[in-house]
PyMOL CGO cylinders between C-alpha atoms (Angstrom):
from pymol import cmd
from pymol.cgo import CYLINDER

trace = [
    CYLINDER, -74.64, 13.76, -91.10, -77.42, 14.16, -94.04, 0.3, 1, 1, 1, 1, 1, 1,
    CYLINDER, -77.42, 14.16, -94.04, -78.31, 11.01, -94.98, 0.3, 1, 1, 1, 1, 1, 1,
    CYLINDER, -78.31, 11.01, -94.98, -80.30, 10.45, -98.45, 0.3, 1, 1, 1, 1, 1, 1,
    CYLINDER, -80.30, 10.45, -98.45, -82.62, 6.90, -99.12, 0.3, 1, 1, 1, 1, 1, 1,
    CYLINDER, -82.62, 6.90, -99.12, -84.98, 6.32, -101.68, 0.3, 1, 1, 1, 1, 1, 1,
    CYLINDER, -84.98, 6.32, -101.68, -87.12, 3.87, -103.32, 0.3, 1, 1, 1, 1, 1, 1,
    CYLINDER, -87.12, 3.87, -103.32, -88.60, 4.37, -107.24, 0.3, 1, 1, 1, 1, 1, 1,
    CYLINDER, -88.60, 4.37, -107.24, -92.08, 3.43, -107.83, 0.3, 1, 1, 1, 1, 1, 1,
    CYLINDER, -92.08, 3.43, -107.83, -94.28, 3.84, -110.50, 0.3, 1, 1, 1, 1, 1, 1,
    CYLINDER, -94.28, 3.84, -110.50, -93.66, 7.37, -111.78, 0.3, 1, 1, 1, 1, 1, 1,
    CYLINDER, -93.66, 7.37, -111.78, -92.20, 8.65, -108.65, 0.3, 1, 1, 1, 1, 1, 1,
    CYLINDER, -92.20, 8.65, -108.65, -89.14, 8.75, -106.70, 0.3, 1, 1, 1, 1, 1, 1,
    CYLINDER, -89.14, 8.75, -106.70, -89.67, 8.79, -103.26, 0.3, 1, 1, 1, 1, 1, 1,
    CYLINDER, -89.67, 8.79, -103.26, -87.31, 10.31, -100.40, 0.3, 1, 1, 1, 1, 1, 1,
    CYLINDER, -87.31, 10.31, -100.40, -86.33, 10.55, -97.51, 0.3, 1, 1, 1, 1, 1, 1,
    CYLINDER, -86.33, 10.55, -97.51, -83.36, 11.18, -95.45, 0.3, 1, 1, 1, 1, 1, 1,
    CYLINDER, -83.36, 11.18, -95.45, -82.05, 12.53, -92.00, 0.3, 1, 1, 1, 1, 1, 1,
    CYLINDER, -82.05, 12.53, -92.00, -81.80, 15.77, -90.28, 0.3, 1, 1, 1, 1, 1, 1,
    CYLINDER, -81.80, 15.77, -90.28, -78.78, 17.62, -90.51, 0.3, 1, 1, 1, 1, 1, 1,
    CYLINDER, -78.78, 17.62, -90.51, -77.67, 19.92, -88.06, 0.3, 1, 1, 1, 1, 1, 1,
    CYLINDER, -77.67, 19.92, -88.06, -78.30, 23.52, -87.56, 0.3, 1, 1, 1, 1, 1, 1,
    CYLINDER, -78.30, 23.52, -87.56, -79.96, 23.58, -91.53, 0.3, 1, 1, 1, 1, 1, 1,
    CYLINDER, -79.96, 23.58, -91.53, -82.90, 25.71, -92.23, 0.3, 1, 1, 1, 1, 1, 1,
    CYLINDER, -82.90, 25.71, -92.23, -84.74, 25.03, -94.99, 0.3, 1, 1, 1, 1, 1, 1,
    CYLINDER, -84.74, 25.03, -94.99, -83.63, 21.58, -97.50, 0.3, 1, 1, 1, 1, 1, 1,
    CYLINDER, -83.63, 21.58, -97.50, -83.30, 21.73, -101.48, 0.3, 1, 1, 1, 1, 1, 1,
    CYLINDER, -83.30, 21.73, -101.48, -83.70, 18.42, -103.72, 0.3, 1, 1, 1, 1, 1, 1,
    CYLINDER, -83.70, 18.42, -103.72, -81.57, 18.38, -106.62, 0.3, 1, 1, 1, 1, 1, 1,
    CYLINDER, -81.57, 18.38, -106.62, -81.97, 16.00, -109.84, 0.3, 1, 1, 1, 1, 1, 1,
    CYLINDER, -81.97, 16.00, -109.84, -79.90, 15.10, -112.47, 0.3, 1, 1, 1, 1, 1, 1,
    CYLINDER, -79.90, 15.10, -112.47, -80.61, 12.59, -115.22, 0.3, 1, 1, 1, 1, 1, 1,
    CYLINDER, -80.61, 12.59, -115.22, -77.26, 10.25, -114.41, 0.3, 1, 1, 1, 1, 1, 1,
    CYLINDER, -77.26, 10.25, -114.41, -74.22, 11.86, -116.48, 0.3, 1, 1, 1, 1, 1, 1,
    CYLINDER, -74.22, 11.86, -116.48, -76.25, 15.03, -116.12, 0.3, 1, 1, 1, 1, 1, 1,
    CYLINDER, -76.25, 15.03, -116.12, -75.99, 18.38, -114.26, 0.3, 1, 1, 1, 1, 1, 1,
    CYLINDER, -75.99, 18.38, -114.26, -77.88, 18.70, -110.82, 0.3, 1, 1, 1, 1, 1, 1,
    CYLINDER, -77.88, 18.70, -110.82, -80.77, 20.95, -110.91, 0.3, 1, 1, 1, 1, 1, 1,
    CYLINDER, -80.77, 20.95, -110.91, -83.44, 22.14, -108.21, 0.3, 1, 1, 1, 1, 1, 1,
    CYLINDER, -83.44, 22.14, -108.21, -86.60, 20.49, -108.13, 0.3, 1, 1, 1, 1, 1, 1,
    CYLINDER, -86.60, 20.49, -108.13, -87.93, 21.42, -104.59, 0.3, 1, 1, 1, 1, 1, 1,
    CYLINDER, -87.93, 21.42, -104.59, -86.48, 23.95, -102.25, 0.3, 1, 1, 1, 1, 1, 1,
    CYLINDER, -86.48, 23.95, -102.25, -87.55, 25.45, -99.11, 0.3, 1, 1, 1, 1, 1, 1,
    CYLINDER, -87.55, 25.45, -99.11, -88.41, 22.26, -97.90, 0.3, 1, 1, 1, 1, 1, 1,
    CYLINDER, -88.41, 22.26, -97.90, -88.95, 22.30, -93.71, 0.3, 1, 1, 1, 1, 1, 1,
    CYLINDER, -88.95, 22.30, -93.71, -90.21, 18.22, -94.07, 0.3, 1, 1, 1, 1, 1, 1,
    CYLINDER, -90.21, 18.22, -94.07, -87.54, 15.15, -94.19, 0.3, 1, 1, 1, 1, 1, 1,
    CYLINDER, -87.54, 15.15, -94.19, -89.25, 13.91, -97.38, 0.3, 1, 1, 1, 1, 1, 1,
    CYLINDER, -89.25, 13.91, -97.38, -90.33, 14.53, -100.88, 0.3, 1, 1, 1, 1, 1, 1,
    CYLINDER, -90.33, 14.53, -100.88, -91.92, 12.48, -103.82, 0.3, 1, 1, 1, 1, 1, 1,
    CYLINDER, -91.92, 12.48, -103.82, -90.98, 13.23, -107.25, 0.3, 1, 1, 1, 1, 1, 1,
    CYLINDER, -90.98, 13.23, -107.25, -93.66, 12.33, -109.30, 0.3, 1, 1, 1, 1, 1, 1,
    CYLINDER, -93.66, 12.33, -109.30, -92.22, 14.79, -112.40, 0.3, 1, 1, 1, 1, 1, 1,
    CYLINDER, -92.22, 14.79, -112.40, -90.41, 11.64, -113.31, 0.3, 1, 1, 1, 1, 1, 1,
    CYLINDER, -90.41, 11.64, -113.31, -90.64, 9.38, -116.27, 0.3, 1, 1, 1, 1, 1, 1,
    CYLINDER, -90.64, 9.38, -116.27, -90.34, 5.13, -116.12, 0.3, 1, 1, 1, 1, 1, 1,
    CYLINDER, -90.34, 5.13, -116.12, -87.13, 3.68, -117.39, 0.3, 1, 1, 1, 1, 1, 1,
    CYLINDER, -87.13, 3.68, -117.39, -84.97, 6.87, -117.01, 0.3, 1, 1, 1, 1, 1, 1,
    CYLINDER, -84.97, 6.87, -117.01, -82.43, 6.37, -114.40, 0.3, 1, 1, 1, 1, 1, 1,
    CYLINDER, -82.43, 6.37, -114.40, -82.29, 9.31, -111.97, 0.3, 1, 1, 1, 1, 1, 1,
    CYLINDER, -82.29, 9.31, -111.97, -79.56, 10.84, -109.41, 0.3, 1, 1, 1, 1, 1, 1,
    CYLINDER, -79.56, 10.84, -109.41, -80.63, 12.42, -106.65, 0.3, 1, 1, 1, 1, 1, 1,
    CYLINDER, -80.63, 12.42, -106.65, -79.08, 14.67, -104.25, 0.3, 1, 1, 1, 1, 1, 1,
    CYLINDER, -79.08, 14.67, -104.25, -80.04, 17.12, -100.66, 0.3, 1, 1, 1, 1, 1, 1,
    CYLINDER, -80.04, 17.12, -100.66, -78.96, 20.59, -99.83, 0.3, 1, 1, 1, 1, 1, 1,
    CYLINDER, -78.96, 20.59, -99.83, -79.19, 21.35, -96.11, 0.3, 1, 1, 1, 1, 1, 1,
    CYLINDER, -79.19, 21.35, -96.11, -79.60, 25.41, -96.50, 0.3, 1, 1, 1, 1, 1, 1,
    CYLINDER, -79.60, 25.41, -96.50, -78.70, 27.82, -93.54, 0.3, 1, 1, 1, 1, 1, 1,
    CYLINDER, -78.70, 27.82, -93.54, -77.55, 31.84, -93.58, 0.3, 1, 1, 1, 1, 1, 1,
    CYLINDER, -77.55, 31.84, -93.58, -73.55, 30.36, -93.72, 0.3, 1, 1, 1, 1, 1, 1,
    CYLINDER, -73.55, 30.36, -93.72, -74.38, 28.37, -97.41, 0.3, 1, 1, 1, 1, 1, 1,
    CYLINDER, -74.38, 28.37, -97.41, -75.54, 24.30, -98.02, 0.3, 1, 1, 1, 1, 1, 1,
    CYLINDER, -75.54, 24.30, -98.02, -74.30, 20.88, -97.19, 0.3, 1, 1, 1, 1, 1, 1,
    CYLINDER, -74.30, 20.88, -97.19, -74.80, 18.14, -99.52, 0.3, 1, 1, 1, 1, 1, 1,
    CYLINDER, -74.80, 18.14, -99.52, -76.01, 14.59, -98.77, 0.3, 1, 1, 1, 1, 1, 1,
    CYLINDER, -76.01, 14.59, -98.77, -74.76, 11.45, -100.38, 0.3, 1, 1, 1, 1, 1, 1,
    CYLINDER, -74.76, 11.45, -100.38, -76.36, 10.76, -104.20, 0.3, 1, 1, 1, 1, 1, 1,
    CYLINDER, -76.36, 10.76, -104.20, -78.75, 8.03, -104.29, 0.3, 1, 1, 1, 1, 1, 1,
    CYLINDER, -78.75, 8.03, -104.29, -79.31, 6.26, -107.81, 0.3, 1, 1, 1, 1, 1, 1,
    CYLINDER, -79.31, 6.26, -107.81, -83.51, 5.54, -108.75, 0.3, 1, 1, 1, 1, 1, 1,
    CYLINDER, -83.51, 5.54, -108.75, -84.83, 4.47, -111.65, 0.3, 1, 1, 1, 1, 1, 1,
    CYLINDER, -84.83, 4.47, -111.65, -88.97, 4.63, -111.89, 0.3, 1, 1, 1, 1, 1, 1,
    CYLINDER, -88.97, 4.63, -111.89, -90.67, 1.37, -113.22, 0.3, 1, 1, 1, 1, 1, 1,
    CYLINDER, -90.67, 1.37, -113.22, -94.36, 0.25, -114.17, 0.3, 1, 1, 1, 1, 1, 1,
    CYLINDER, -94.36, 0.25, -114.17, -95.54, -1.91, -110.58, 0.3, 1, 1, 1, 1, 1, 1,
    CYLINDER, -95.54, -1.91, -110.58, -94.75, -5.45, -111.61, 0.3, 1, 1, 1, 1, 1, 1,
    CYLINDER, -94.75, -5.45, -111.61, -98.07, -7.58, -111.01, 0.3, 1, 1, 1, 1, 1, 1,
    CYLINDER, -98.07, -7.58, -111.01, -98.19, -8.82, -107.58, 0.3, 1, 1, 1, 1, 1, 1,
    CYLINDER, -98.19, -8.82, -107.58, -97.29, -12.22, -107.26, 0.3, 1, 1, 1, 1, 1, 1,
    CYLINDER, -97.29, -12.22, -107.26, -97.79, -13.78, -103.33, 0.3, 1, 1, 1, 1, 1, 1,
    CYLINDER, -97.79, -13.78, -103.33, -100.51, -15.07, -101.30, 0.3, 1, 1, 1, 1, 1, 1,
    CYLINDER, -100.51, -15.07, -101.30, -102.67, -12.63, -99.06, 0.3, 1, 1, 1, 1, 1, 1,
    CYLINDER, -102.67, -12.63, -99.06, -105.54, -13.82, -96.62, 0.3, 1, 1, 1, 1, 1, 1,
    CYLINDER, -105.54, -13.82, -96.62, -108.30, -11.50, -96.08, 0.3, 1, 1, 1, 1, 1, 1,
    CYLINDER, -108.30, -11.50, -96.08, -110.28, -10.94, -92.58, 0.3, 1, 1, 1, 1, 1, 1,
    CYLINDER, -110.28, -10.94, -92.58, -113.61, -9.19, -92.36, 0.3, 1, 1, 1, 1, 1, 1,
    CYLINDER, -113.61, -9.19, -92.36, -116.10, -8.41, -89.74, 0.3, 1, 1, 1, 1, 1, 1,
    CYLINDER, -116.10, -8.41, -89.74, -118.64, -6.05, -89.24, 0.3, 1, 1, 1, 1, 1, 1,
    CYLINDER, -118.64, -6.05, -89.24, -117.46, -2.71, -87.14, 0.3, 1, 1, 1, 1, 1, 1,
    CYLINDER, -117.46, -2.71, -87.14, -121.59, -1.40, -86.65, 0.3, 1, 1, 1, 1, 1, 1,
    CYLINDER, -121.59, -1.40, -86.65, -124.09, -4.29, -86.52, 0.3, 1, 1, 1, 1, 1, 1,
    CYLINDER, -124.09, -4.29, -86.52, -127.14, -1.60, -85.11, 0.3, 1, 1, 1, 1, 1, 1,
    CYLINDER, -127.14, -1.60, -85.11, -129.85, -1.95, -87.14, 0.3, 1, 1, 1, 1, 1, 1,
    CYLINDER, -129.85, -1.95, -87.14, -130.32, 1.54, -87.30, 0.3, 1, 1, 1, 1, 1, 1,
    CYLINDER, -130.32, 1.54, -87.30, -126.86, 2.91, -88.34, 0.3, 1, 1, 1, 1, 1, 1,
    CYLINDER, -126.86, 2.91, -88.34, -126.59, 4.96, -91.60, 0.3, 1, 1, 1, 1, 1, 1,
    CYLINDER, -126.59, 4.96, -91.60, -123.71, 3.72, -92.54, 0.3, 1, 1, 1, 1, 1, 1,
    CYLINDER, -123.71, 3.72, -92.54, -121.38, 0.79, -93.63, 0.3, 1, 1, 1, 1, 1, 1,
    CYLINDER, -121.38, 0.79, -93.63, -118.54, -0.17, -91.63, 0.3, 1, 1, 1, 1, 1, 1,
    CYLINDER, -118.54, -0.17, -91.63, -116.46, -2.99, -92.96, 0.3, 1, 1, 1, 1, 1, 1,
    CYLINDER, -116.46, -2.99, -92.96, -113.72, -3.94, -91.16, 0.3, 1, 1, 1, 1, 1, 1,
    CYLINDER, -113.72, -3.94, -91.16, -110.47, -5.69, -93.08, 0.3, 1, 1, 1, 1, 1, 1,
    CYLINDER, -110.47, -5.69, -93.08, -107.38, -7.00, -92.25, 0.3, 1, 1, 1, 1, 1, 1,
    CYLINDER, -107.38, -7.00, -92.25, -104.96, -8.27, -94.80, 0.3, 1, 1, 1, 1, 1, 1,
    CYLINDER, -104.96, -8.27, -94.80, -102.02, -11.19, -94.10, 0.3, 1, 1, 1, 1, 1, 1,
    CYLINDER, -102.02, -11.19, -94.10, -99.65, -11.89, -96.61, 0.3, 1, 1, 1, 1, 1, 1,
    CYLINDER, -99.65, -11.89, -96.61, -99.20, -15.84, -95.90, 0.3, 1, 1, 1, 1, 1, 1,
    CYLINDER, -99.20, -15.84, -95.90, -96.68, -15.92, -98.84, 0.3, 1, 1, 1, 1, 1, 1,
    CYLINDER, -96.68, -15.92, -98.84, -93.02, -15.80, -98.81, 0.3, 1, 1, 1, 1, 1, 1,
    CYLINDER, -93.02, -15.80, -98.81, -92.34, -12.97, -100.68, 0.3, 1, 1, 1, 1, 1, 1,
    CYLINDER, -92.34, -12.97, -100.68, -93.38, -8.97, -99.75, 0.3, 1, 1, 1, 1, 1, 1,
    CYLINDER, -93.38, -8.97, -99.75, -96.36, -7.98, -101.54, 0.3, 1, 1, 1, 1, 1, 1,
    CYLINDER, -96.36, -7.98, -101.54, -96.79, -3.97, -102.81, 0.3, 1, 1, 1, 1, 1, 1,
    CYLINDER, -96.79, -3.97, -102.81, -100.07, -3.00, -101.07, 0.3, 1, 1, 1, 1, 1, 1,
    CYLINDER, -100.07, -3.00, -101.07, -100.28, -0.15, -103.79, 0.3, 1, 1, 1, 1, 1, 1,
    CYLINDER, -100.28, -0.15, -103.79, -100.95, -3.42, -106.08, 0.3, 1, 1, 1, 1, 1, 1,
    CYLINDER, -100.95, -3.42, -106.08, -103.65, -4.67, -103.89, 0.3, 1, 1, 1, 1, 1, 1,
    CYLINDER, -103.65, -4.67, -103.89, -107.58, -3.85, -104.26, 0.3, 1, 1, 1, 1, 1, 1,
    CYLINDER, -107.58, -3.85, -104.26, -110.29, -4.53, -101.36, 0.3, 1, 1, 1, 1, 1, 1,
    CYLINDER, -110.29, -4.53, -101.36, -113.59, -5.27, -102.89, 0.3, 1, 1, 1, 1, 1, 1,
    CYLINDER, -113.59, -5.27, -102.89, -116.54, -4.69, -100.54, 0.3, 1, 1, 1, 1, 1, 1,
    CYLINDER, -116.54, -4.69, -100.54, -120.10, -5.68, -102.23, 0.3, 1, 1, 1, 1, 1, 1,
    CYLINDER, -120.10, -5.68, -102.23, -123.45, -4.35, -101.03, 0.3, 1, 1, 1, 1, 1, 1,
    CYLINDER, -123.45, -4.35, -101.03, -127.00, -3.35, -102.09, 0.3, 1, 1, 1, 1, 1, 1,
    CYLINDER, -127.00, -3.35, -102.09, -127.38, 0.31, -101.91, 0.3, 1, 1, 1, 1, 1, 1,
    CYLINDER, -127.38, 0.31, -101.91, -130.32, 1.73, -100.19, 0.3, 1, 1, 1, 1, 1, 1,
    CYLINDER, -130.32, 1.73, -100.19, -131.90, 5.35, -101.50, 0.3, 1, 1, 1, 1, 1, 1,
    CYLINDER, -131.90, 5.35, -101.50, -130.24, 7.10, -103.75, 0.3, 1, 1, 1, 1, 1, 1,
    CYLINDER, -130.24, 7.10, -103.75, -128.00, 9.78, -102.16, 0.3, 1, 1, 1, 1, 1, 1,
    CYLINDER, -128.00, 9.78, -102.16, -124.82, 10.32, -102.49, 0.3, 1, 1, 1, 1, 1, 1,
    CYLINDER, -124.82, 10.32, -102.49, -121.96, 7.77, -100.99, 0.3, 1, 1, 1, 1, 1, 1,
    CYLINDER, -121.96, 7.77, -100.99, -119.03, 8.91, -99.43, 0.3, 1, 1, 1, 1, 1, 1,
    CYLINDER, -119.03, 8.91, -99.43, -115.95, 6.75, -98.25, 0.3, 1, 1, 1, 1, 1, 1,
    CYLINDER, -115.95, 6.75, -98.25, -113.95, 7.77, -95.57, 0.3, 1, 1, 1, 1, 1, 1,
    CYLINDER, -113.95, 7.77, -95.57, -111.28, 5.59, -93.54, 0.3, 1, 1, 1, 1, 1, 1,
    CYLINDER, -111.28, 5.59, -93.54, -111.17, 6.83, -89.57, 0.3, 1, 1, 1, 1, 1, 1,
    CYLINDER, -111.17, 6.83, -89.57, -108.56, 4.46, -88.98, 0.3, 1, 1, 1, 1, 1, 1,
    CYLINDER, -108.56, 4.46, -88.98, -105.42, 2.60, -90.01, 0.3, 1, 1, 1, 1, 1, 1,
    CYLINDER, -105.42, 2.60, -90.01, -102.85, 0.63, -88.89, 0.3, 1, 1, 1, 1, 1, 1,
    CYLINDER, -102.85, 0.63, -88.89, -100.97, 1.64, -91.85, 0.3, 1, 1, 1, 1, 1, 1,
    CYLINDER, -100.97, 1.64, -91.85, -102.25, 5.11, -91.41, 0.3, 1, 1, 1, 1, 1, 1,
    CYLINDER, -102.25, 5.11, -91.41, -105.69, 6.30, -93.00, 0.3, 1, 1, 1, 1, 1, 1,
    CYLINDER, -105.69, 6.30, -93.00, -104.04, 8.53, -95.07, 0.3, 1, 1, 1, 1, 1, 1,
    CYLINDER, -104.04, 8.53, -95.07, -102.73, 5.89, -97.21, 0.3, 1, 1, 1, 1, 1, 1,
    CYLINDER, -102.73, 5.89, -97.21, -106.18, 4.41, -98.16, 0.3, 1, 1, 1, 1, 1, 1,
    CYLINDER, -106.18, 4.41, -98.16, -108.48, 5.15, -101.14, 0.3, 1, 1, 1, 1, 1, 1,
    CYLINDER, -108.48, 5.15, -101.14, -111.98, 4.27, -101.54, 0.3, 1, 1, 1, 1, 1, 1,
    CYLINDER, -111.98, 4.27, -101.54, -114.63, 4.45, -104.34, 0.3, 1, 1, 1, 1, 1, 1,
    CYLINDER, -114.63, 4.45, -104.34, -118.18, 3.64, -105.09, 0.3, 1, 1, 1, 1, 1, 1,
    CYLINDER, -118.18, 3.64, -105.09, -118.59, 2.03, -108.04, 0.3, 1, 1, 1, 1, 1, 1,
    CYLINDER, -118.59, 2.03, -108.04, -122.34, 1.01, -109.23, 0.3, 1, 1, 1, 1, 1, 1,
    CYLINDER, -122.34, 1.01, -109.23, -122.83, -2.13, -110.94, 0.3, 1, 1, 1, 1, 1, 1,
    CYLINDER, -122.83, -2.13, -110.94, -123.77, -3.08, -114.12, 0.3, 1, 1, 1, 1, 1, 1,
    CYLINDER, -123.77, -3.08, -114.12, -125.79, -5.69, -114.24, 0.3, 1, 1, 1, 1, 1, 1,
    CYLINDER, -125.79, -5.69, -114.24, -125.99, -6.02, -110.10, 0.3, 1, 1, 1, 1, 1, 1,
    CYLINDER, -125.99, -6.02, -110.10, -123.56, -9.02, -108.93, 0.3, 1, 1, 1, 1, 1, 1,
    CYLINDER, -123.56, -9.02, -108.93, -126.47, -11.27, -107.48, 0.3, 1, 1, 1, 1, 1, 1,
    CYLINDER, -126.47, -11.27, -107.48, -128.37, -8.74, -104.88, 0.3, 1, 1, 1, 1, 1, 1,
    CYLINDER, -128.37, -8.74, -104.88, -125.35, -6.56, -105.07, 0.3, 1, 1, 1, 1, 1, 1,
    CYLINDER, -125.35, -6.56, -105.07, -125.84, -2.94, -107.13, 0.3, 1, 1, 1, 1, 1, 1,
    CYLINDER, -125.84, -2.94, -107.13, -122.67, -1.39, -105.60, 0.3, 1, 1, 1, 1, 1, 1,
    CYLINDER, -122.67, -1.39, -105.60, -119.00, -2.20, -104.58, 0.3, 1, 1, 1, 1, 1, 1,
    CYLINDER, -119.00, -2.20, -104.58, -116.81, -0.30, -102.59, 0.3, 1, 1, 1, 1, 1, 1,
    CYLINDER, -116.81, -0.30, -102.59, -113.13, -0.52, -104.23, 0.3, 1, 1, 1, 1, 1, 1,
    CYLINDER, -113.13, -0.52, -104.23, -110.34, 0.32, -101.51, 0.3, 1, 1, 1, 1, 1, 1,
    CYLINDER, -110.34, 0.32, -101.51, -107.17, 0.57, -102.78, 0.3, 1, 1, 1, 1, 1, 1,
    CYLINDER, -107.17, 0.57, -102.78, -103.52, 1.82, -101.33, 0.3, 1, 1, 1, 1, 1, 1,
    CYLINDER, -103.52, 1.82, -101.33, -101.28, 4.56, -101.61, 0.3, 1, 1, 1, 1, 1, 1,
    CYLINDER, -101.28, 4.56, -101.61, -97.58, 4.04, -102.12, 0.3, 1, 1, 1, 1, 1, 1,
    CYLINDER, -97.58, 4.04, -102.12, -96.90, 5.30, -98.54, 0.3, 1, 1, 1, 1, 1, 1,
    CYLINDER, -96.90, 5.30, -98.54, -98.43, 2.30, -97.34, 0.3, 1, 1, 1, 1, 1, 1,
    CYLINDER, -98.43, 2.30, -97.34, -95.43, 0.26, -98.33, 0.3, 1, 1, 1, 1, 1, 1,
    CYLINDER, -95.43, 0.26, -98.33, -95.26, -3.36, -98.48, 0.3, 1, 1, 1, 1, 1, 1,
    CYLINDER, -95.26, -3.36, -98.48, -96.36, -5.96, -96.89, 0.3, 1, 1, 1, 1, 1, 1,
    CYLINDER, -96.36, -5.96, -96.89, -93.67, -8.26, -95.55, 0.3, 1, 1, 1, 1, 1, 1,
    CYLINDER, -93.67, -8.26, -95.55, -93.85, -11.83, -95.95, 0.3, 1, 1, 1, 1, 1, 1,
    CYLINDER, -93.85, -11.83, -95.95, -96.13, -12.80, -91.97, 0.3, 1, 1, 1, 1, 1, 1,
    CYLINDER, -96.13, -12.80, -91.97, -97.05, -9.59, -91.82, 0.3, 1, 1, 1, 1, 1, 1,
    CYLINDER, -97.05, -9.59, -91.82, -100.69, -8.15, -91.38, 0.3, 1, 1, 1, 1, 1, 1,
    CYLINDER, -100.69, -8.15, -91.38, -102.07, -5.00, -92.25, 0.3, 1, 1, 1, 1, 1, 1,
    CYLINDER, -102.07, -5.00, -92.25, -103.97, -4.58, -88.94, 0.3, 1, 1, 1, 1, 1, 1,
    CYLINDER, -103.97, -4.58, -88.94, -107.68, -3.26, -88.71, 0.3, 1, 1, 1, 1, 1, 1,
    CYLINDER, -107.68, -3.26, -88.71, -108.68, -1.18, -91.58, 0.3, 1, 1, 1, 1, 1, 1,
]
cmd.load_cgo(trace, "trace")
């Protein structure tokens, strides 16, 4: 059985839903609700898709073709309507320590892990990590994230230089979250970033 979910987010509609036998390739089909259903993905070999062609406050229906040689099946309709992210409002407790304390190292390695001690699930795509330092030389910086809990492909991080320096500080490193990293449920940690 083809079973469509999704959640709306900011600008997006994302989806997901379950194999269905013996099908091929899978098409996504839109409608504005009322509306006729029209293609906006096909060939599709993945059990997901984000719509980001979508705009806030229109309420959108949302339907899969399973394709093979012998035609389509169609999943059930699932109803999203994309919103701005509402502000973040619950309690989170940071953890840091060091990952590389050589003294010779080239590079930083900060080490987070967030809790949400609140009682309500927090949107970690509403959450910013802000990691100060003094930079030393003047290369270039570059962020990368070798490993996450939440999977490292759902982290962002930029340099930002600062102006005036924040006491000996002259640079912060802003790390942010994709929407794929979901929520996190009230108890719940992140695990190591």
């Amino acid at each position: 059985m083809l079973t469509l979910n999704g959640t709306a987010g900011n600008a997006q509609a994302v989806l997901t839903w379950t194999a269905a036998t013996g099908a091929e390739t899978y098409k996504v089909q839109r409608s504005v609700v009322g509306g006729a259903y029209a293609d906006v993905a096909t060939g599709l070999e993945v059990l997901n898709y984000t719509d980001a062609s979508v705009v806030n406050g229109t309420a959108y229906s949302y339907r899969i073709a399973a394709v093979n040689a012998s035609g389509q099946t169609l999943s059930n309709i699932v109803t999203l309507t994309p919103n701005v992210a509402q502000a973040t409002t619950g309690t989170l407790e940071g953890q840091y320590r060091n990952g590389d304390s050589g003294a010779s190292g080239n590079a930083v390695t900060p080490q987070f892990n967030l809790k949400n001690t609140g009682t309500q699930p927090i949107d970690l795509s509403t959450v910013k990590l802000r990691y100060y330092f003094t930079k030393d030389g003047t290369g270039d910086l570059t962020f990368w994230c070798d490993y996450a809990q939440i999977g490292s492909t759902n982290i962002e991080g930029k340099f930002v230089t600062l102006t005036p320096a924040k006491g000996t500080a002259d640079t912060v490193l802003e790390i942010s979250f994709k929407s794929g990293a979901g929520s996190l449920a009230a108890g719940a940690e992140t695990g190591v970033i």
